[in-house]
Backbone as CSV, one residue per row, in Angstrom:
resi,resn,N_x,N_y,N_z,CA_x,CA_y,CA_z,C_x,C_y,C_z
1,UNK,115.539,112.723,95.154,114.242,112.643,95.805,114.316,111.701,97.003
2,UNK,113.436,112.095,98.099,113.555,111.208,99.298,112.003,109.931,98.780
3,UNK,112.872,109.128,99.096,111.261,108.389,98.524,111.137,107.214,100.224
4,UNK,110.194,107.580,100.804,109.815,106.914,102.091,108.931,106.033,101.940
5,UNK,109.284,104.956,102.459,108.444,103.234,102.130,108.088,102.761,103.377
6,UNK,106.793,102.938,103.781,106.013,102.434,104.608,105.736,101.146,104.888
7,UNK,106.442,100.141,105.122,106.221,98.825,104.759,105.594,97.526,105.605
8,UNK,104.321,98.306,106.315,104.096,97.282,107.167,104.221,97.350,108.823
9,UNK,104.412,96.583,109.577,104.052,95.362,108.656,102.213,94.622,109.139
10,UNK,102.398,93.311,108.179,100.876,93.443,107.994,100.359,92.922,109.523
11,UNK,98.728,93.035,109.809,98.424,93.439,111.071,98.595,94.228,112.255
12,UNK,99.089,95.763,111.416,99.179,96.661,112.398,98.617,97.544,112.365
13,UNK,98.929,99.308,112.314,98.021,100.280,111.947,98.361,100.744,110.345
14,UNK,98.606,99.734,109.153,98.795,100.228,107.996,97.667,100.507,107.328
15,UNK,96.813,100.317,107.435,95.635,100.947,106.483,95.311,101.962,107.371
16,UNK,95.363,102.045,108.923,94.870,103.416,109.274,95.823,104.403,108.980
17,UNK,97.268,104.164,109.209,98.126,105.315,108.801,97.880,106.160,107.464
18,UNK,97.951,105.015,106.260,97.561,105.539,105.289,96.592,106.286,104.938
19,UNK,95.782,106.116,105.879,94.280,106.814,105.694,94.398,108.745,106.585
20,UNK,95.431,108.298,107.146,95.660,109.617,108.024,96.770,110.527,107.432
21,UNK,97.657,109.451,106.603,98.578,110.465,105.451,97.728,111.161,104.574
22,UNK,96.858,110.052,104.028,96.248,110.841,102.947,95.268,112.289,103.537
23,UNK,94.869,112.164,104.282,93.945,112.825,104.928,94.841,114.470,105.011
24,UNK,96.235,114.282,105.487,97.068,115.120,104.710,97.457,115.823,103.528
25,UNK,97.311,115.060,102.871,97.775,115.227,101.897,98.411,116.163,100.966
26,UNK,96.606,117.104,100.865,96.993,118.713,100.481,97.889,119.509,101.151
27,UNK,98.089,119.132,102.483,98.764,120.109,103.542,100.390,119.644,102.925
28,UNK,100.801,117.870,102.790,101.877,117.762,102.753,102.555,117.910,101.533
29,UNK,101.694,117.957,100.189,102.481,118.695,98.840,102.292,119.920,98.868
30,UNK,101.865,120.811,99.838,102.247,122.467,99.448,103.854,122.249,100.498
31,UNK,104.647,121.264,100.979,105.752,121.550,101.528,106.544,120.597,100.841
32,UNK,105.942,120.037,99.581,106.997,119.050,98.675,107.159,117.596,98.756
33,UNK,106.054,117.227,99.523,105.646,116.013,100.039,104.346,115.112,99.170
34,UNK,104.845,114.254,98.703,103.722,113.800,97.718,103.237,112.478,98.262
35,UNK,101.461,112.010,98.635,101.259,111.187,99.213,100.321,110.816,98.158
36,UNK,100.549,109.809,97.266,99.627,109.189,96.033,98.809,108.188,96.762
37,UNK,97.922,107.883,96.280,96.601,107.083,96.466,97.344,105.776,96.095
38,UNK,97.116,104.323,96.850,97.936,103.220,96.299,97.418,102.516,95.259
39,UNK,96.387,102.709,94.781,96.248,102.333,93.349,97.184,102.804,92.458
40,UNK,97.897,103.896,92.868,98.718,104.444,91.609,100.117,103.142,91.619
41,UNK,100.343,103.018,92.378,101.451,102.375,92.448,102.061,101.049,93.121
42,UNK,100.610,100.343,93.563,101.177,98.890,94.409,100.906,98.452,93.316
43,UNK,100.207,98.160,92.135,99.928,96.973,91.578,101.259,96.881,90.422
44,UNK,101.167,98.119,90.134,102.655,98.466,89.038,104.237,97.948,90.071
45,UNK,104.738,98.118,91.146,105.558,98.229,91.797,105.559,96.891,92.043
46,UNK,104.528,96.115,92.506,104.663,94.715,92.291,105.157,93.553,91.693
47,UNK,104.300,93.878,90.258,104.622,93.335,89.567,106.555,93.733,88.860
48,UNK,106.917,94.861,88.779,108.157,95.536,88.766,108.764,94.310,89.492
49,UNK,108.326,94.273,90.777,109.376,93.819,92.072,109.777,92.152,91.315
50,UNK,108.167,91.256,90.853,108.547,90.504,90.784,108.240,89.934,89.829
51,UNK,108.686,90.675,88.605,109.437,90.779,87.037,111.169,90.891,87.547
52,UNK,111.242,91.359,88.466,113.111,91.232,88.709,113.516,89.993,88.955
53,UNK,112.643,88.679,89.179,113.372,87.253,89.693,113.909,86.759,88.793
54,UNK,113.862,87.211,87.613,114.342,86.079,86.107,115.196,87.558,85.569
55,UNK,114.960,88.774,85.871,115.384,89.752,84.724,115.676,90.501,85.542
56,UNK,116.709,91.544,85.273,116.991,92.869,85.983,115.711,93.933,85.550
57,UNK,115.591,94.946,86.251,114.938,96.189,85.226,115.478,97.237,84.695
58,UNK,114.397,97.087,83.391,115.231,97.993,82.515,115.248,99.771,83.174
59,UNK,115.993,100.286,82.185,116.874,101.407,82.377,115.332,102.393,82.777
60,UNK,114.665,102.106,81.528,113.226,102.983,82.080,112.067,102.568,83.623
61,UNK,112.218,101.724,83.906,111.726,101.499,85.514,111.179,102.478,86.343
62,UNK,112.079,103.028,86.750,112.114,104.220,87.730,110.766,105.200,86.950
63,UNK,111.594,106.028,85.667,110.500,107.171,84.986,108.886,106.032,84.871
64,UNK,109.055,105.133,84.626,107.535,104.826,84.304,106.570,104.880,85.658
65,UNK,107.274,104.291,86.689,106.949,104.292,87.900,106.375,104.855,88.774
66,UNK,107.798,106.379,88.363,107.589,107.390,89.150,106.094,108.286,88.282
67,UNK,105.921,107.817,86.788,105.064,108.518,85.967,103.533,108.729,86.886
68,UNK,103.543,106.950,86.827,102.444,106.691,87.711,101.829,107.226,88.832
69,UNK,103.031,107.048,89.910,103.296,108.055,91.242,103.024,109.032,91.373
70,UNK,103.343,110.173,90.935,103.345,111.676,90.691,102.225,112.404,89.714
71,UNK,101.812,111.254,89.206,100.802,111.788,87.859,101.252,113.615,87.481
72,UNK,102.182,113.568,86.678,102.853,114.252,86.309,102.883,115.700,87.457
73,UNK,103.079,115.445,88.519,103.286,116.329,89.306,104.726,116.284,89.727
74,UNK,104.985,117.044,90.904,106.188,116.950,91.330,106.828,116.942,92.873
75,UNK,107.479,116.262,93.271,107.977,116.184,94.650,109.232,115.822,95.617
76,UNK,109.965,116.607,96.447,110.972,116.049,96.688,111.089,115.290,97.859
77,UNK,109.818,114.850,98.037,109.436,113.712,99.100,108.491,112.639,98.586
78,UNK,108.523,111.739,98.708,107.244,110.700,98.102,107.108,109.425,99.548
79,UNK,106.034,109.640,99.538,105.190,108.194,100.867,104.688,107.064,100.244
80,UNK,105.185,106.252,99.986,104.482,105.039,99.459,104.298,103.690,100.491
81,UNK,102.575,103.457,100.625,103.205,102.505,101.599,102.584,101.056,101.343
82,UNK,102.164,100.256,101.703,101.925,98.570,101.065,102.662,97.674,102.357
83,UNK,101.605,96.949,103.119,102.051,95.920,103.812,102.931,94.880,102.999
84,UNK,102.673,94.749,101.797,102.958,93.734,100.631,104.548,93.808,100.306
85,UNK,104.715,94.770,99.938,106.300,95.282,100.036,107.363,93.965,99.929
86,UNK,107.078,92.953,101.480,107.739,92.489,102.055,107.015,90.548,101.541
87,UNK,105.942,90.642,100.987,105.240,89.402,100.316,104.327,89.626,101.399
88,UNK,103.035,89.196,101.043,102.366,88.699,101.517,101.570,87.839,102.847
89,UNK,100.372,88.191,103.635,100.549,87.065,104.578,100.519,85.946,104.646
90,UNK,100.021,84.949,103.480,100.356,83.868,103.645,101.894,83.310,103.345
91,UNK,102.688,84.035,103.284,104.402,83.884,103.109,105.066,84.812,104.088
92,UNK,104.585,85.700,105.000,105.096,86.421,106.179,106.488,85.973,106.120
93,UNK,105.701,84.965,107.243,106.815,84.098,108.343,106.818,82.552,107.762
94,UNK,107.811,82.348,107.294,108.414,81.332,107.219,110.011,80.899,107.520
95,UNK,109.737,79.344,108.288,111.072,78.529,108.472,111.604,79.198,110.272
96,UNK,110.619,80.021,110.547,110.693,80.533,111.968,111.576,82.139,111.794
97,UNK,111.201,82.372,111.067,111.713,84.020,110.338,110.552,85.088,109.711
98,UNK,110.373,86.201,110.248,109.693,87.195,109.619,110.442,87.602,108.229
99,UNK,109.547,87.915,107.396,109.629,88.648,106.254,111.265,87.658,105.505
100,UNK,111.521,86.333,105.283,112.870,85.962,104.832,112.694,86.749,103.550
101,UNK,111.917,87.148,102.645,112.150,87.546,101.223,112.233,89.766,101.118
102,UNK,112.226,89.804,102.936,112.852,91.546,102.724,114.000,91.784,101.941
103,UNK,114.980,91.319,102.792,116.260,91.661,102.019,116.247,91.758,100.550
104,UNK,115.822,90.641,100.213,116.102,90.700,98.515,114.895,91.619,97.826
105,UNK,113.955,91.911,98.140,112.733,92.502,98.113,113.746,94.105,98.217
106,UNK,114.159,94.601,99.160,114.755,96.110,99.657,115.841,96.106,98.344
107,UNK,116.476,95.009,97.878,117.729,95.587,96.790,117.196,95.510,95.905
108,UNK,116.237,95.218,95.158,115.493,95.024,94.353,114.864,96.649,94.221
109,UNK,114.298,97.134,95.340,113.701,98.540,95.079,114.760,99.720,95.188
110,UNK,116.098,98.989,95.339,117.026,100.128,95.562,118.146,100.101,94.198
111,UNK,117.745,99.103,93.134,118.367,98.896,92.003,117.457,100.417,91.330
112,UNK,116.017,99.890,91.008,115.461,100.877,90.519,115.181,101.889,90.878
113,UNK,115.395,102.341,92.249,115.327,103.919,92.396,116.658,104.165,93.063
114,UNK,117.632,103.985,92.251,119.217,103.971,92.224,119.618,104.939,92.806
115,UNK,119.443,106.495,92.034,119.323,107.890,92.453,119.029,108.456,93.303
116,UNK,118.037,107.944,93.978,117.298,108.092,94.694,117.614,108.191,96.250
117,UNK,116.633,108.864,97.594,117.136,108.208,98.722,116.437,107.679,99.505
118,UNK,116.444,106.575,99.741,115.749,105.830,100.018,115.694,105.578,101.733
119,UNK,114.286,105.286,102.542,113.975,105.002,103.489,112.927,104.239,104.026
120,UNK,112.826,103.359,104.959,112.182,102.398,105.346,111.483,102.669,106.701
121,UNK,110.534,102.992,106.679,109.168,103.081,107.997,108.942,101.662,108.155
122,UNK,108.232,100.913,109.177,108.280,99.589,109.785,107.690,100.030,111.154
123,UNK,106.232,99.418,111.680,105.957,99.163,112.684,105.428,97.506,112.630
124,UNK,106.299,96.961,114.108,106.448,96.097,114.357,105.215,95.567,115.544
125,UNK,105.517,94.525,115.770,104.349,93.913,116.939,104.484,92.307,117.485
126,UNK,104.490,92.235,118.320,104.643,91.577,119.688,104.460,89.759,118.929
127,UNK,105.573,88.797,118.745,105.306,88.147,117.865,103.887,86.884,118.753
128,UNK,104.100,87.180,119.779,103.292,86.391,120.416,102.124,87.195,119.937
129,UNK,101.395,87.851,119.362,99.975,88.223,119.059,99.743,88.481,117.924
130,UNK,100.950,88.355,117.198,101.013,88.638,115.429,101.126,86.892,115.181
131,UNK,102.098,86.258,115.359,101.790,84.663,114.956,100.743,83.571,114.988
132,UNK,100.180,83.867,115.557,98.476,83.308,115.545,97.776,83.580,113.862
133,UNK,97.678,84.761,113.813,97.386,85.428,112.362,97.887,85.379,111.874
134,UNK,99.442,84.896,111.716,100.328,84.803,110.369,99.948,82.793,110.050
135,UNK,99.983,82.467,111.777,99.845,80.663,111.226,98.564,80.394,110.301
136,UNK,97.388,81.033,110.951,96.327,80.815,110.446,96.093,81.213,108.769
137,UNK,96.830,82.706,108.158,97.006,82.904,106.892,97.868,81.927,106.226
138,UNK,98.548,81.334,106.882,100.252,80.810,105.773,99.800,79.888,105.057
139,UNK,100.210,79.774,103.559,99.920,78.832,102.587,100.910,77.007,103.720
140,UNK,101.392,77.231,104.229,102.050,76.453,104.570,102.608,76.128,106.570
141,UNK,101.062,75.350,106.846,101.399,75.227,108.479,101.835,73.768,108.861
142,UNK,102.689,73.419,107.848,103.651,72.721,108.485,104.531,72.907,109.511
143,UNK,104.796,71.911,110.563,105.666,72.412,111.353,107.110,72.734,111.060
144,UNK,107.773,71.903,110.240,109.105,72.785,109.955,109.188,73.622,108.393
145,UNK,107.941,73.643,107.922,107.869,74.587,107.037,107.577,75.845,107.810
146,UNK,107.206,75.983,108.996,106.235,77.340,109.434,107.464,77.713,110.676
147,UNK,107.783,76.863,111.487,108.743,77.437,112.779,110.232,76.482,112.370
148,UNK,110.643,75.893,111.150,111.938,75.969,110.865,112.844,75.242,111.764
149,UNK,112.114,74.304,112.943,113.031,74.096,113.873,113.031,74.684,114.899
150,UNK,112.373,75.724,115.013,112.671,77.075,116.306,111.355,76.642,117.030
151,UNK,111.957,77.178,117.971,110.854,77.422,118.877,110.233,79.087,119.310
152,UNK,108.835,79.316,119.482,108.205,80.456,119.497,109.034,81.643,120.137
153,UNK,109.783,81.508,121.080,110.303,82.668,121.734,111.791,82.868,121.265
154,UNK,112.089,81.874,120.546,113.213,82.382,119.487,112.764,83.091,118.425
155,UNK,111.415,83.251,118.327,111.635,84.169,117.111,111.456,86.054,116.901
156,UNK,112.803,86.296,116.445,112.983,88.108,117.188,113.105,88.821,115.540
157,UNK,112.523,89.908,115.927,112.583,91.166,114.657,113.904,91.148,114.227
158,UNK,114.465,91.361,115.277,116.309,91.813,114.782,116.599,91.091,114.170
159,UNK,116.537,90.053,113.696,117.189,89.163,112.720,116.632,89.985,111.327
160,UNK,114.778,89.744,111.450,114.883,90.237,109.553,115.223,91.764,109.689
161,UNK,115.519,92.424,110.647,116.032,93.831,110.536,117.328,94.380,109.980
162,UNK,118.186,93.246,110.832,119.552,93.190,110.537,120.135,92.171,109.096
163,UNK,119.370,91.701,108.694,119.329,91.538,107.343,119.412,92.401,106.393
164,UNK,118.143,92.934,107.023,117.885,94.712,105.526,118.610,95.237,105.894
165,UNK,119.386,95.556,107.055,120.649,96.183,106.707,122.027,95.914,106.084
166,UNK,121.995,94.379,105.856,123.077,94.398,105.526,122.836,94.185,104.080
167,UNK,121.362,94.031,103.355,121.143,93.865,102.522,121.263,95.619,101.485
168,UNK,120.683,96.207,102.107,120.738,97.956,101.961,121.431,98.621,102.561
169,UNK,122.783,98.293,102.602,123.072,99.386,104.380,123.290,100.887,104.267
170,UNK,122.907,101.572,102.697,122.588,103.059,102.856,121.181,103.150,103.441
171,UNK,120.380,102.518,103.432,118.956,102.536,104.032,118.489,102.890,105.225
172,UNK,118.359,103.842,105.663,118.185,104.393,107.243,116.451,103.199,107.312
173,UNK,116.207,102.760,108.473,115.495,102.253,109.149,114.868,102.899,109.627
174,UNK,113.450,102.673,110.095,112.944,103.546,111.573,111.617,102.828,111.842
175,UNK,112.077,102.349,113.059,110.890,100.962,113.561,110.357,101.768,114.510
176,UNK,108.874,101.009,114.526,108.518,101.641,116.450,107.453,100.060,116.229
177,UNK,107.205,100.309,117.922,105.993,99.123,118.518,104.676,99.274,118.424
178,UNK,104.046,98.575,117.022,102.414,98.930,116.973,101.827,99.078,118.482
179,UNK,102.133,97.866,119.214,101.980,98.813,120.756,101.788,99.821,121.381
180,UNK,103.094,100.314,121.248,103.373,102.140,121.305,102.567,103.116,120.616
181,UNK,101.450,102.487,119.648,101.161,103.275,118.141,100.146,105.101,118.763
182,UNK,99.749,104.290,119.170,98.380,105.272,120.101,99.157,106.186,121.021
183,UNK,100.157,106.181,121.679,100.834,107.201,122.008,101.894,107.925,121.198
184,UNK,101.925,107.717,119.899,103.421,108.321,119.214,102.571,109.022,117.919
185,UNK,101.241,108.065,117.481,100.837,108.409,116.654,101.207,109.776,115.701
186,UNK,100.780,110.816,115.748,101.334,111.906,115.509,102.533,112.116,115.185
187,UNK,103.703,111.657,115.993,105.231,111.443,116.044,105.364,110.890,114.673
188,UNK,105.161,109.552,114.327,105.099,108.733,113.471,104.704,109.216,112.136
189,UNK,103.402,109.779,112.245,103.519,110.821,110.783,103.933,111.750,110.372
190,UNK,104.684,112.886,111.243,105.342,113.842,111.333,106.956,113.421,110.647
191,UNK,107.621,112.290,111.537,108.620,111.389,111.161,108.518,111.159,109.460
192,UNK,107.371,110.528,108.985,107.529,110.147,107.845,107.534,111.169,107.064
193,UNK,106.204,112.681,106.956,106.662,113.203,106.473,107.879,114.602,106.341
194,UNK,108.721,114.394,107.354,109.733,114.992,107.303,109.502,116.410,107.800
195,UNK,108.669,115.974,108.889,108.238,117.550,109.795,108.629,117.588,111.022
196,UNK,108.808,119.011,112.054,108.946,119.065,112.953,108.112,118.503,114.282
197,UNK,107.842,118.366,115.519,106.635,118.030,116.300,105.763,119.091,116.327
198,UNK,106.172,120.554,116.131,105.191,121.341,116.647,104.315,121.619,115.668
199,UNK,104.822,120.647,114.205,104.160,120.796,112.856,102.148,120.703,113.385
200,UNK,101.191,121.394,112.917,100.013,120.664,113.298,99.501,119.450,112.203
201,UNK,99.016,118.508,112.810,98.807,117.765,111.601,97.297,117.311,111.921
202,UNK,96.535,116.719,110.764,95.023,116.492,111.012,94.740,114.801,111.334
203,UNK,94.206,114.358,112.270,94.163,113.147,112.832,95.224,112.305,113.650
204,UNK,95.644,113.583,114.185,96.680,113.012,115.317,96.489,112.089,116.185
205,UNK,94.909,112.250,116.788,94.394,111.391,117.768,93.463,110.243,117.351
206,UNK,93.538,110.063,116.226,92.471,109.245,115.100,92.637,107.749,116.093
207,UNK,94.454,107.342,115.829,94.014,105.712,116.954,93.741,105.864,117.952
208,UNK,94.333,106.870,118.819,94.175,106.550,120.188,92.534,106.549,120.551
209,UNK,91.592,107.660,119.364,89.841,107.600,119.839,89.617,106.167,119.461
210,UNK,90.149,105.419,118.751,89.427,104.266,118.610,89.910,102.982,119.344
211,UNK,90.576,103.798,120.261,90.862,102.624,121.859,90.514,102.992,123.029
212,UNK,89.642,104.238,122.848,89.375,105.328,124.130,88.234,105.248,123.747
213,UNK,87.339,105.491,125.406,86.061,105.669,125.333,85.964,107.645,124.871
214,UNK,84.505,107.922,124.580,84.034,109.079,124.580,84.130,109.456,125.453
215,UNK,83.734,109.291,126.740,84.028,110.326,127.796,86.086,110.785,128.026
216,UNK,86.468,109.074,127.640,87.701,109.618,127.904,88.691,110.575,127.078
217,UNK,87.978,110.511,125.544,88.584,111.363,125.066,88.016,112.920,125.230
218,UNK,87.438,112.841,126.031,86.698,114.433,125.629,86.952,115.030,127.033
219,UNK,87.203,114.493,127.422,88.086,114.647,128.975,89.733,114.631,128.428
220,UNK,90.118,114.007,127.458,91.792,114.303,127.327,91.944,115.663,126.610
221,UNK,91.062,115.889,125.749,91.014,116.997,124.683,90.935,118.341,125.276
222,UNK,90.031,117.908,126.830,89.920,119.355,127.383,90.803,119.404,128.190
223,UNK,91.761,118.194,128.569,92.859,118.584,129.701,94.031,119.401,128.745
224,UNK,94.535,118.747,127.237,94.817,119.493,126.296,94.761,120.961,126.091
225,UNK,93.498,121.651,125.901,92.989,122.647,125.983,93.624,123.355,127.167
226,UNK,93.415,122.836,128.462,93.294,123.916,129.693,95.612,123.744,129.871
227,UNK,96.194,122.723,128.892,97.496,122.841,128.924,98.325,123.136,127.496
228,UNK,98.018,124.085,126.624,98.186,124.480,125.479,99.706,124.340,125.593
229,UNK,100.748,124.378,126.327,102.286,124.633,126.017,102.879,123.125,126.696
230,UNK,102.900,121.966,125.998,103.145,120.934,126.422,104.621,120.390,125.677
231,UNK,105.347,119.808,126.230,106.186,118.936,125.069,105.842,117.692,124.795
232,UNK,106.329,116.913,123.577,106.065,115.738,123.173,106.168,114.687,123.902
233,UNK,107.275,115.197,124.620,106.925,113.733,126.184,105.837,113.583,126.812
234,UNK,105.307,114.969,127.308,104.417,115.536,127.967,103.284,115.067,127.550
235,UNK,102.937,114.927,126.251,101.731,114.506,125.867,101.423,113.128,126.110
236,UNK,102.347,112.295,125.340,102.978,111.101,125.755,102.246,110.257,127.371
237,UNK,102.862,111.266,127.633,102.663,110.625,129.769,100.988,110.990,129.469
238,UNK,100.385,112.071,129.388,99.388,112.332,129.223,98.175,111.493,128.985
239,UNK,98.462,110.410,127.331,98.026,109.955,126.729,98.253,108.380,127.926
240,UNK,99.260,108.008,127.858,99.299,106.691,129.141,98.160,106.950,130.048
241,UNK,98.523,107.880,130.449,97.391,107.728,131.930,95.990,108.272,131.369
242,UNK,95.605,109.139,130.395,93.772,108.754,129.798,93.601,107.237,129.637
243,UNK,94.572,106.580,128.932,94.497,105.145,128.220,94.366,104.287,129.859
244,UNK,95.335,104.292,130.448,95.226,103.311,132.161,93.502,103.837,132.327
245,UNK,92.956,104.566,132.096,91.846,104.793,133.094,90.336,104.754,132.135
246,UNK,90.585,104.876,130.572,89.397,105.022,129.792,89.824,104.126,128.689
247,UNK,90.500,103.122,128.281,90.737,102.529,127.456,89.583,101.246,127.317
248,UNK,89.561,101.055,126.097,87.954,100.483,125.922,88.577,98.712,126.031
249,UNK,88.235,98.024,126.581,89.041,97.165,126.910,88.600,96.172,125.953
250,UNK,88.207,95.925,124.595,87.393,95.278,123.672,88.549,95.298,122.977
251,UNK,88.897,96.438,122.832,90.099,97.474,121.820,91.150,97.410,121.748
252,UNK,91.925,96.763,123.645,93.172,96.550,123.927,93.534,95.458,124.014
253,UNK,92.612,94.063,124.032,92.867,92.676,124.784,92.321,91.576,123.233
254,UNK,93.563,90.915,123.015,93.188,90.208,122.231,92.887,88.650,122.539
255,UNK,91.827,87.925,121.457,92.202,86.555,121.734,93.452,85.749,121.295
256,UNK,94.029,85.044,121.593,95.427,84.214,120.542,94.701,82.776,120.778
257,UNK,94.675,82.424,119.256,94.032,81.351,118.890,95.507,80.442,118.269
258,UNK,96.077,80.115,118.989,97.444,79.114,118.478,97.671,78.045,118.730
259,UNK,97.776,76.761,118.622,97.585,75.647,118.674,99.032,75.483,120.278
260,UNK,99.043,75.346,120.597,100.764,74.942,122.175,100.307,76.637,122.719
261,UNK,99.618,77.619,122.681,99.889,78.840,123.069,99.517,78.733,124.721
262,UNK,100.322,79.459,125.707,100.406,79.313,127.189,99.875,80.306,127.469
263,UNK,99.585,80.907,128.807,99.896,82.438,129.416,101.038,82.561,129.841
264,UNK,102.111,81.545,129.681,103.434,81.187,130.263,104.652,81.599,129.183
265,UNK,103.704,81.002,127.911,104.548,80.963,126.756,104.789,82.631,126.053
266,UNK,102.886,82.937,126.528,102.773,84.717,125.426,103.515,86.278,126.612
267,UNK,103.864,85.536,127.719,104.181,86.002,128.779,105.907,86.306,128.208
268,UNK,106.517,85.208,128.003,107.676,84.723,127.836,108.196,85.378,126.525
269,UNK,107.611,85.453,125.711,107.322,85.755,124.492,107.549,87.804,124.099
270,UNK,106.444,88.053,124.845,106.230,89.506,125.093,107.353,89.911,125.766
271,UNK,108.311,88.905,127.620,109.736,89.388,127.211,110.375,89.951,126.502
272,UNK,110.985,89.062,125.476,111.862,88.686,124.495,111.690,89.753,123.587
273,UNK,110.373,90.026,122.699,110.143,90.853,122.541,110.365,91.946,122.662
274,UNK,110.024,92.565,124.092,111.084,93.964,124.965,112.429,93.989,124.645
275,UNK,113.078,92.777,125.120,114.472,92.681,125.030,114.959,92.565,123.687
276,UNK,114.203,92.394,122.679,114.949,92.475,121.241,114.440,94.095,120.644
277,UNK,114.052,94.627,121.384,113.751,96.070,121.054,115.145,96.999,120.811
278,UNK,115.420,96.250,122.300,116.720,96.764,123.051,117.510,96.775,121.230
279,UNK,117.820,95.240,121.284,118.565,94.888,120.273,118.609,95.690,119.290
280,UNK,117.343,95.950,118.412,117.006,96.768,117.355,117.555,97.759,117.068
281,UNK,117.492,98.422,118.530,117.669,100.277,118.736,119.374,99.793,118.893
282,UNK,120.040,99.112,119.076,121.421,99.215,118.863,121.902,98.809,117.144
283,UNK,121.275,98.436,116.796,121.874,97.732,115.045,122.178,99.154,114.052
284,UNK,123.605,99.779,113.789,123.720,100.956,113.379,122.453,101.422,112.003
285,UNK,121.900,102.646,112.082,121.141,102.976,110.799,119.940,102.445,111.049
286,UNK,119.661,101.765,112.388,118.234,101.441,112.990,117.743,102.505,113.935
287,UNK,116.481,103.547,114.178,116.282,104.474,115.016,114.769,103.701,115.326
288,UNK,114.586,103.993,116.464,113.555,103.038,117.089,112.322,104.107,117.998
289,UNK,111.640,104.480,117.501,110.860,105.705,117.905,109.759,105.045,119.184
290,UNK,110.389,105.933,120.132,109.342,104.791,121.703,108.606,106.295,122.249
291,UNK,107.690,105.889,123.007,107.149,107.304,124.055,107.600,107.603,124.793
């Protein structure tokens, strides 16, 4: 079974994705694709995860799990997704590191679904606009409990990326830039559930309307319309230039509430960022989905 793990991360589009898988749903188990409701399985999988710190799991794990999961149905795809996966936000980022407890967290879910094949979804985001919200959640804003010594623009994805790989390295990866989210959207769920682009799927445009004004989407929908034979790039460019000209600017511009934060520093920051993208998309068994 392909079992695909949505994992985050937290403050991005994970509760809307989920809401747009499910919204699928029926469409994606008549092709063998099973998208369970997460009550079935974060609170059980959890606790699983962390019942493994003192004990291995037992031999039955997996069947009870999967019992839950499937409610006695059947599938040779499964979507499970949980910002949590990876702990929590008040334990994100610590010591100047995203997610330090992935790695052991990823072998942990790859003991018990042994058989299995396993894959990792991950949208990422700009640490200069995600660390504000991780300082403000963290059980712990000490300064070298929280940045470890580092300083803000040292701190890059590729590190906890290249971890889970070396922690899982059968584990195919596949990151993209919550950034990017509103133009790939579609891409991104298609990706997870193991469909083509020309697949149709229902709420393709779900984020991008809720960063677009009404006029602008109803003006993209009909430029759509009057260009029915487009490719996925095509749409892509499409979607950029509605967004440059109707994007609701409430929707796109955040505040950063961080104690030292610059326009020098989130400038500097958002760099680095770019440039560890780069990084990402080179780390073997990492695929990095851009517009």
């Amino acid at each position: 079974m392909k079992l695909v793990l949505h994992t985050g991360v937290h403050f991005t589009e994970e509760d809307r994705l989920m809401k747009c898988l499910l919204r699928n749903a029926d469409d994606f188990a008549s092709k063998g694709t099973m998208v369970p409701g997460h009550t079935r399985y974060r609170g059980i999988l959890r606790e699983t995860l962390n019942a493994m710190v003192s004990a291995p799991a037992s031999e039955m794990a997996r069947d009870v799990l999967m019992d839950a999961i499937l409610d006695d149905g059947e599938a040779d795809r499964v979507i499970l997704s949980d910002a949590n996966f990876f702990r929590t936000p008040k334990s994100a980022f610590q010591q100047g590191m995203f997610y330090p407890a992935a790695p052991v967290r990823m072998m942990r879910m790859t003991e018990i679904f042994e058989g299995d094949d396993v894959e990792i979804f991950m949208g990422i985001r700009n640490p200069a606009t995600l660390l504000p919200i991780l300082y403000n959640k963290s059980e712990n804003q000490d300064a070298d409990a929280f940045w470890g010594g580092r300083d803000p623009h040292e701190v890059v994805w590729s590190e906890t990326i290249g971890l889970l790989r070396e922690a899982v390295p059968n584990v195919p990866i596949t990151v993209w830039c919550n950034e990017d989210s509103p133009m790939i959207w579609a891409h991104i769920i298609r990706q997870m559930a193991g469909l083509p682009d020309d697949q149709k799927i229902i709420g393709g445009f779900d984020l991008l309307s809720s960063i677009m004004s009404t006029e602008g989407m109803k003006r993209f929908r009909a430029y759509l319309k009057d260009h029915p034979i487009m490719t996925e790039h095509q749409k892509r460019r499409a979607i950029a230039a509605f967004l440059d000209k109707y994007a609701i600017e409430d929707e796109v511009e955040e505040e950063l509430d961080m104690p030292g934060w610059t326009e020098d520093l989130v400038e500097d920051m958002s760099e680095a960022y770019d440039e560890d993208v780069s990084v990402i998309a080179g780390i073997p068994g990492v695929r990095v989905l851009l517009p």
